[in-house]
C-alpha positions as CSV (number, residue, x, y, z in Angstrom):
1,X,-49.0,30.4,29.3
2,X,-48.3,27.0,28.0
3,X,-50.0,23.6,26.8
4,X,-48.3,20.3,26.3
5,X,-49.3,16.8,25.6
6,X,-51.3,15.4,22.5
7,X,-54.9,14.9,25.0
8,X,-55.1,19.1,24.0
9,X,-52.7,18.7,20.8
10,X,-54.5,16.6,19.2
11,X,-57.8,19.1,19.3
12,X,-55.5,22.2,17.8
13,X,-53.5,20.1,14.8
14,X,-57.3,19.0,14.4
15,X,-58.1,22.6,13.2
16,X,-55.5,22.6,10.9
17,X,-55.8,18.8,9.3
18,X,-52.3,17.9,10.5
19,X,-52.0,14.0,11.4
20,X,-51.6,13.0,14.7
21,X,-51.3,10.2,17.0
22,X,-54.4,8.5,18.2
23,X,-55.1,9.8,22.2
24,X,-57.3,8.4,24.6
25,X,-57.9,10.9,27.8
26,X,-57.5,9.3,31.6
27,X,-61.4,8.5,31.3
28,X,-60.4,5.5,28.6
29,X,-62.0,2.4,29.7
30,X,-60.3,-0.9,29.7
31,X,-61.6,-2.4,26.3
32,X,-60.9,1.3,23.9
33,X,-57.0,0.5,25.2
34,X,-57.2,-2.8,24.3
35,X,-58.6,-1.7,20.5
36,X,-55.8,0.6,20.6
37,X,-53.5,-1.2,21.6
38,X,-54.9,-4.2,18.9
39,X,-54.7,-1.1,15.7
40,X,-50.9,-0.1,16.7
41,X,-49.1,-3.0,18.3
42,X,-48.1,-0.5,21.2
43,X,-49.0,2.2,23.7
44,X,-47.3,5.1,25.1
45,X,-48.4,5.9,28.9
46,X,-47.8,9.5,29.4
47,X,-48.4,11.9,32.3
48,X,-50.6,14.6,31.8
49,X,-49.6,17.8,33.7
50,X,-51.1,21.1,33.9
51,X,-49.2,24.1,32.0
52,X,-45.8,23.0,30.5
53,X,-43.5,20.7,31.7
54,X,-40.6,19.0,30.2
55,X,-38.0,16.5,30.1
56,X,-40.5,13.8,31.0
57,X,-39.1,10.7,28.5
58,X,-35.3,11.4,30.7
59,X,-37.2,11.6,34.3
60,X,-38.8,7.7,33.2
61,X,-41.7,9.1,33.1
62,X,-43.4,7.5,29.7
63,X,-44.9,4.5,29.8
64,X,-44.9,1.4,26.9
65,X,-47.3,-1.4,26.8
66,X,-48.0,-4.3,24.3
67,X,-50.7,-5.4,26.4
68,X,-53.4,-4.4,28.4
69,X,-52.1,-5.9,32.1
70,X,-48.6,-3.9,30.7
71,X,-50.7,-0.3,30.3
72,X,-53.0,-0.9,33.4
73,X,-49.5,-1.4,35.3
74,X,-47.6,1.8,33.5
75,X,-51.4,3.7,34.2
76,X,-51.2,3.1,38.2
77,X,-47.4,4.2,38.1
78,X,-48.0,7.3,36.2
79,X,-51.4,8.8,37.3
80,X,-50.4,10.6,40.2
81,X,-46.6,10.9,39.7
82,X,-44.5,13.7,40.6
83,X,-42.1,15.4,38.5
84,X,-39.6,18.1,39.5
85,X,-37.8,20.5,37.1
86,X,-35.7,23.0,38.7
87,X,-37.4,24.6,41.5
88,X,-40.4,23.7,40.0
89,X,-42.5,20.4,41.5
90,X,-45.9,19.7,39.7
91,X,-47.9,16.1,40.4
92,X,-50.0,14.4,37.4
93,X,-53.6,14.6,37.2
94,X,-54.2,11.1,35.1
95,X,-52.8,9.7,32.3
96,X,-52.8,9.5,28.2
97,X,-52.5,6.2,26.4
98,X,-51.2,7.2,22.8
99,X,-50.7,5.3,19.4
100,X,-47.6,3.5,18.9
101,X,-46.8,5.6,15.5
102,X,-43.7,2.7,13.5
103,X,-41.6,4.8,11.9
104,X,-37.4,4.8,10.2
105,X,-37.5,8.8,10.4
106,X,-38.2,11.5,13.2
107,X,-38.9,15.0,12.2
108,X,-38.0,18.0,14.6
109,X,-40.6,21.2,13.9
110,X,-41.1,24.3,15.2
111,X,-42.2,28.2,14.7
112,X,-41.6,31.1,17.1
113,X,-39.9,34.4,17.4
114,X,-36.5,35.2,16.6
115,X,-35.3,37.9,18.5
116,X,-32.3,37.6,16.2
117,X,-34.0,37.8,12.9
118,X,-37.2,40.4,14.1
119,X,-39.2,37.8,12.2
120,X,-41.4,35.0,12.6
121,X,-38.6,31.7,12.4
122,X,-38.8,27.9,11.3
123,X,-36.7,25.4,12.7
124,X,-36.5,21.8,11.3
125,X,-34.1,19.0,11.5
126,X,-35.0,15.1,10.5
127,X,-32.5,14.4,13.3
128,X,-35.8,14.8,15.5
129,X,-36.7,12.7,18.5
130,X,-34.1,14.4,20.8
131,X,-33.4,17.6,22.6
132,X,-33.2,20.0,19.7
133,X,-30.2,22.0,22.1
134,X,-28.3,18.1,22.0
135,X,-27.8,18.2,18.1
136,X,-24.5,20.2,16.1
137,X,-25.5,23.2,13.9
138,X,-25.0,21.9,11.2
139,X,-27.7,19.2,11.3
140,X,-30.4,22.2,12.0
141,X,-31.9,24.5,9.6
142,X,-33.4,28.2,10.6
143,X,-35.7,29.7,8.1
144,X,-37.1,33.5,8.9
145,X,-39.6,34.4,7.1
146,X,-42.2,37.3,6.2
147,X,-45.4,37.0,8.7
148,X,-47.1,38.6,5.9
149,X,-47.1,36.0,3.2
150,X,-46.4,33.1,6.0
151,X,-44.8,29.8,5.7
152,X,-44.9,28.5,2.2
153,X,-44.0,24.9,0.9
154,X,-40.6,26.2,-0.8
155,X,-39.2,27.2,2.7
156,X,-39.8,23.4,3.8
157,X,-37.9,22.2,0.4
158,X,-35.0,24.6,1.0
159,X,-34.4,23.9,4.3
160,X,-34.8,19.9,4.4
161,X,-32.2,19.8,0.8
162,X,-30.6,21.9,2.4
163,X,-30.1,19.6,5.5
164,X,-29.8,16.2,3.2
165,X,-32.6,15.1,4.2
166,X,-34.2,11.8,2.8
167,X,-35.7,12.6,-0.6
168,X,-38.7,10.1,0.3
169,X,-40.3,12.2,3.8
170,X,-39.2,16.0,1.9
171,X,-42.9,15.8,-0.2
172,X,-45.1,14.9,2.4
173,X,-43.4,17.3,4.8
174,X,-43.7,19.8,2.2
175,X,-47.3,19.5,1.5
176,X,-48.2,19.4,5.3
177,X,-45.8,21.3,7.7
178,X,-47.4,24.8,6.0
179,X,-50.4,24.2,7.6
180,X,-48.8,24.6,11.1
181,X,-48.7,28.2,10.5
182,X,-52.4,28.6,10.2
183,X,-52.3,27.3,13.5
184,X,-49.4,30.0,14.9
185,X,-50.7,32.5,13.2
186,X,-54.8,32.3,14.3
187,X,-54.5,31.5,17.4
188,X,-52.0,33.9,19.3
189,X,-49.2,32.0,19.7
190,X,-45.4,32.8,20.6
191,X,-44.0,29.1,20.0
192,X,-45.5,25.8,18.3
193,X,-43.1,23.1,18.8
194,X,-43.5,19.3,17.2
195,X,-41.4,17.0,18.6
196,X,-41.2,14.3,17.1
197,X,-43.2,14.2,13.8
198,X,-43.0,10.3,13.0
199,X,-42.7,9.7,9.3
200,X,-45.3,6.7,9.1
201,X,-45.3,4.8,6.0
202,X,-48.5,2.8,6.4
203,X,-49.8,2.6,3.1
204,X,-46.8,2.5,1.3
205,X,-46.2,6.9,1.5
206,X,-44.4,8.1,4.1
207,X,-46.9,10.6,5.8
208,X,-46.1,13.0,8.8
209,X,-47.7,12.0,12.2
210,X,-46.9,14.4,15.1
211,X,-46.5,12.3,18.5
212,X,-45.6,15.4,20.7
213,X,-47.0,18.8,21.2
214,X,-45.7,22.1,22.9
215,X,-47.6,25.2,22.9
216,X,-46.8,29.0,24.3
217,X,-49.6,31.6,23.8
218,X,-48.9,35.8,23.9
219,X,-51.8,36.6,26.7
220,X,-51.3,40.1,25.3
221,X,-53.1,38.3,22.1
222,X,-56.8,37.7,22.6
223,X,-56.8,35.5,19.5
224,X,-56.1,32.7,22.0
225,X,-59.7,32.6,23.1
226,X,-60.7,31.4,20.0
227,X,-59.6,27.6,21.2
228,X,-62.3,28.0,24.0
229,X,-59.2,26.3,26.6
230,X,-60.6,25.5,30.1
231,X,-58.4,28.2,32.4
232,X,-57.5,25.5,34.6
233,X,-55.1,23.3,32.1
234,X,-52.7,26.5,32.4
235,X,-52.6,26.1,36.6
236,X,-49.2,24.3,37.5
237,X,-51.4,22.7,40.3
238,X,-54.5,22.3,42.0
239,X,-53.5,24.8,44.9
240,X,-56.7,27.2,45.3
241,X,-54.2,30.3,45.1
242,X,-53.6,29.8,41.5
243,X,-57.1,28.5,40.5
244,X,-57.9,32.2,42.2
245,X,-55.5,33.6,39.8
246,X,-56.1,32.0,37.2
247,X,-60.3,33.2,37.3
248,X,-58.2,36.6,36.1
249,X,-56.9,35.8,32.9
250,X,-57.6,38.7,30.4
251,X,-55.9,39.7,27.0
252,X,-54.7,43.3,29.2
253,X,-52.3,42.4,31.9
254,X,-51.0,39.3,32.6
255,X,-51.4,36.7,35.6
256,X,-49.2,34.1,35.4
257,X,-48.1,32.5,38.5
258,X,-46.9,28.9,40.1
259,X,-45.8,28.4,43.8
260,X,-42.5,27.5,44.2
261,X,-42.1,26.6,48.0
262,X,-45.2,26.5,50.1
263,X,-42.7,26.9,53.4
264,X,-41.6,30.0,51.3
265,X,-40.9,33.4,53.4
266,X,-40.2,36.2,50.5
267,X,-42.9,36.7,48.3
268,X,-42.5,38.5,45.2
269,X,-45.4,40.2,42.8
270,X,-42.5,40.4,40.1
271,X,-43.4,42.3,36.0
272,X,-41.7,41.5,33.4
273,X,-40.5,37.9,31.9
274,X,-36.7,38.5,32.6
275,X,-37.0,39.9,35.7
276,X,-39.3,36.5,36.8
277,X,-36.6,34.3,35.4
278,X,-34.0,36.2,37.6
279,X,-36.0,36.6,40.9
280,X,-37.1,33.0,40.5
281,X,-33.2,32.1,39.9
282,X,-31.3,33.7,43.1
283,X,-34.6,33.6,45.3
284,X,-34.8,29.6,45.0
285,X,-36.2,28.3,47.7
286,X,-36.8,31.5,50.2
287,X,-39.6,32.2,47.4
288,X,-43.1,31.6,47.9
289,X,-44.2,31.7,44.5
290,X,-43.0,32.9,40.7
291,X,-44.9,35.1,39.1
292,X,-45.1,37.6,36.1
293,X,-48.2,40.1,36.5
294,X,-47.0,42.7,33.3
295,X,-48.4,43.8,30.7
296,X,-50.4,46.9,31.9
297,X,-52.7,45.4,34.3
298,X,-55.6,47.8,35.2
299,X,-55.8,49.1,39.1
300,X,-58.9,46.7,39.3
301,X,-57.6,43.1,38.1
302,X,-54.0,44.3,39.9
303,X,-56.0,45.0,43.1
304,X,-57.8,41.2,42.9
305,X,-54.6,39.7,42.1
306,X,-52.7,41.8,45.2
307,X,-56.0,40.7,47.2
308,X,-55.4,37.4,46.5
309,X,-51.8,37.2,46.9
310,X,-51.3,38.3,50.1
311,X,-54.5,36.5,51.2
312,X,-52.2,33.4,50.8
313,X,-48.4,34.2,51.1
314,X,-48.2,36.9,53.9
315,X,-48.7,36.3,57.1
316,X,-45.9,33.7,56.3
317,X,-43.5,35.9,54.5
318,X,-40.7,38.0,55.9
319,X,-40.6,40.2,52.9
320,X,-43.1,41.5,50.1
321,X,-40.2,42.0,47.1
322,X,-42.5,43.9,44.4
323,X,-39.6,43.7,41.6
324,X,-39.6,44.7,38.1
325,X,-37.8,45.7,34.7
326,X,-37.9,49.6,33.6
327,X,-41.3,49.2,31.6
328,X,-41.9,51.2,28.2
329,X,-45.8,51.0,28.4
330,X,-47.1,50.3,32.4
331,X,-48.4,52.4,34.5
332,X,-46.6,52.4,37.8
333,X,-48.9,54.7,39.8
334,X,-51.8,52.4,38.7
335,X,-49.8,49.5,39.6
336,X,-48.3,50.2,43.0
337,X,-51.9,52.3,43.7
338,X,-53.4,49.1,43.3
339,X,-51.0,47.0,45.3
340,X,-50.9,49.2,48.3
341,X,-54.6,49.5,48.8
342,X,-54.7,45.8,48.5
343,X,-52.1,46.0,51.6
344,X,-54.2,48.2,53.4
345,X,-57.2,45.8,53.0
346,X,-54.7,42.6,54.4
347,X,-54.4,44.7,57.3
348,X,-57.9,45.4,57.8
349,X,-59.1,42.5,57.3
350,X,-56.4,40.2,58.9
351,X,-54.7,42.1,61.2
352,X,-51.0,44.0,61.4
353,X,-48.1,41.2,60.4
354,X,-44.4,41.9,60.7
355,X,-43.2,42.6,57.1
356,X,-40.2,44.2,55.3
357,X,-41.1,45.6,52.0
358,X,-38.5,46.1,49.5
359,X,-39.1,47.3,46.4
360,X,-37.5,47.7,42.8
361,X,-39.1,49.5,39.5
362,X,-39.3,51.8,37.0
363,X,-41.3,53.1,34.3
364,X,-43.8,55.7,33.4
365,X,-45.3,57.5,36.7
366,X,-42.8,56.0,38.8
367,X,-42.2,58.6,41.5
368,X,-45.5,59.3,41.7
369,X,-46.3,55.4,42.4
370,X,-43.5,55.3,45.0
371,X,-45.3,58.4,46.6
372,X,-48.8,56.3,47.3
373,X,-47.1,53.3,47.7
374,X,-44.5,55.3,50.6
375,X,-47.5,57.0,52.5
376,X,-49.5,53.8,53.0
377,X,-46.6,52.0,54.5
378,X,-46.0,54.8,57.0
379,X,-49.6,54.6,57.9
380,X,-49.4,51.1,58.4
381,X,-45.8,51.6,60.2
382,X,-44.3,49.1,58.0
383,X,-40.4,49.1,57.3
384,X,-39.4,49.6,53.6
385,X,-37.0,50.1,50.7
386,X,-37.0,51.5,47.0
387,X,-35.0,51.1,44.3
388,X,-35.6,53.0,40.9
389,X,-34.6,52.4,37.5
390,X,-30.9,53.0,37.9
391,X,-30.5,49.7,40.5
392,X,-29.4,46.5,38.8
393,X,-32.2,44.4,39.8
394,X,-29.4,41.3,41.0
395,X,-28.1,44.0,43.2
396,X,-31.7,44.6,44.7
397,X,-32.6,40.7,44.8
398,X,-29.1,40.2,46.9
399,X,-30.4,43.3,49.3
400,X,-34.2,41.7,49.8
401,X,-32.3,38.4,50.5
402,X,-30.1,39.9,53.1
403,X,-33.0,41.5,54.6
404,X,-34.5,38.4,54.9
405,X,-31.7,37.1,56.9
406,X,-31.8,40.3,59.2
407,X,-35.9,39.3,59.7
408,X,-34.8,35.6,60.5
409,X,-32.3,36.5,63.0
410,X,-34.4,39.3,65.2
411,X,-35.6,41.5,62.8
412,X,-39.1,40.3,62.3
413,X,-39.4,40.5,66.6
414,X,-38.5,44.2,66.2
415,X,-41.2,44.7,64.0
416,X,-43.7,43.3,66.0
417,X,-42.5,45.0,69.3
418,X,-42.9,48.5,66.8
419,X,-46.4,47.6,65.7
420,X,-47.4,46.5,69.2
421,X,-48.0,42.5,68.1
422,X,-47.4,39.6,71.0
């Protein structure tokens, strides 16, 4: 679950006192741009999309005006724009006109998890402004630290001598990059990332300004509900599938999920962060949707979200791929209980479809899961496949794919001929 973009950034460095650039939402009328545009010189036009996206600034998608005719020009360009990253294609929903922040130094920040250091991790550079990945190691400082006693002011000192930075932005980044943690820390979060902080020195000292925002919350954490967030800025789109979804959100069990191809024809309830970024990987553009439903989900929100799901994906899908790591903590047999009752209701509801269901897991309760999940597809005379814990998972994404093929090229009429469908 992600949040980018100052129009929601601004609100959380608000909590913590951090400066920021001044925002106006898509609702800005014509004469608040021209007052902003009068206090800073300039304006930045930027996209706003729903969850997180990135690369904008190198996809020309960020706007500057010195005038209002410039920003009512860069605002009809940008409001409905289309951006594509990977396999992934989201479409604007308006429009941010931020501050022009002058500045001789840009400040790269961020905290997350290090799954090198098993600790909480700062990561600074005043070569900021850039692709943190684009800069040598050198120029980069890490700093893991204890989660107990939290950032402190002497790891920001450290780090930035340490990096040669500029003596003149060290103190003010010192005195105000601790608060940031607050921020991590409170609120549930896995990542906080500034990029950049603009080193302004109106008023003659250099203060830190963040232009740039990017958020990633631990849905596991309900400390995130504290921000009171409206469910929808965490949709990809406006699709009513994952507004359906997204009514699910709770702190037990995720429900994370974006369509991929709408002309999709394998769709895939997939657990497990690595095993999403796999499936969503070799399935490209046979995939209907990527999703991540982990974290222990309970039979009744997995039975909604299998509801839903095949509500939308399967009478066009050749396969349901239910695919997954070995997981340390979720029930299968609750899981797979859920999901195959949820089949049985498609059928009675909707009718009998030609399907292939292929599936790969493991986990506590696993063979019994298998069981329930194995009896309901014989009662619905449905063709199937399991994998347990000892498959590699590429080697079962390769099999659903060639089963898809076989559905594609007469498989899917000898399913229908079987379950008596013209």
């Amino acid at each position: 679950m992600q949040l980018t973009g100052m129009l929601w950034g601004s609100k959380l460095l608000d909590l913590v006192e951090f400066p920021h650039s001044e925002v106006l939402g898509p609702e800005a009328s014509v004469d608040e741009i021209k007052e902003l545009i009068q206090k800073n010189g300039e304006v930045f036009i930027k996209p706003v999309f729903k969850g997180g996206v990135g690369k904008k600034g190198k996809s020309g998608l960020i706007g500057r005006a010195r005038n209002i005719e410039e920003a009512l020009r860069e605002k009809e360009r940008l409001y409905f724009v289309t951006h594509t990253v990977g396999f992934h294609k989201v479409k604007a929903d308006g429009v941010t006109f931020e501050g022009g922040v002058p500045a001789k130094y840009e400040v790269y920040f961020s905290i997350s998890e290090s799954t090198v250091y098993r600790a909480p991790t700062m990561t600074i550079t005043h070569h900021g402004g850039v692709d943190i990945e684009e800069l040598p190691k050198d120029k980069i400082a890490e700093v893991p630290f204890d989660p107990l006693t939290g950032l402190k002011s002497f790891h920001v000192s450290n780090a930035l001598e340490q990096l040669k930075a500029p003596a003149e932005i060290i103190s003010p980044l010192v005195q105000n990059l601790p608060r940031l943690w607050d921020l991590y820390n409170n609120y549930g979060m896995l990542l906080l990332e500034l990029n950049p902080i603009r080193m302004s020195g109106k008023g003659g000292r250099m203060v830190p300004v963040a232009c740039d925002i990017k958020c990633m919350f631990d849905l596991d954490d309900p400390a995130w509900k504290r921000l009171q967030l409206p469910a929808h800025l965490f949709a990809s789109d406006y699709s009513e599938f994952e507004q359906e979804i997204n009514q699910l959100r709770t702190y037990q069990g995720q429900s994370d999920v974006f369509i991929m191809n709408d002309k999709g024809c394998i769709t895939a309830p997939t657990f497990g962060g690595g095993a999403n970024a796999m499936v969503t990987e070799l399935l490209g553009d046979e995939a209907t949707i990527s999703s991540d439903f982990g974290g222990n989900p309970p039979y009744a929100k997995m039975n909604d979200i299998s509801r839903i799901t095949f509500k939308y994906w399967l009478p066009q899908s050749n396969i349901l791929f239910i695919i997954g790591g070995k997981a340390n903590n979720t029930d299968i047999y609750e899981t797979f209980r859920a999901m195959a009752d949820g089949l049985k209701w498609f059928f009675q509801t909707h009718g009998p479809i030609p399907l292939f269901v292929v599936v790969g897991r493991g986990g506590p309760n696993l063979i019994q899961g298998m069981g329930y999940l194995r009896d309901t597809l014989d009662s619905l005379g449905l063709p199937y496949r399991f994998f347990g814990h000892d498959s590699a998972m590429s080697e079962v994404i390769n099999y659903a794919l060639k089963v898809n093929d076989w559905m594609k090229n007469g498989g899917k009429e000898e399913i229908k001929a079987k379950l008596g469908i013209k």
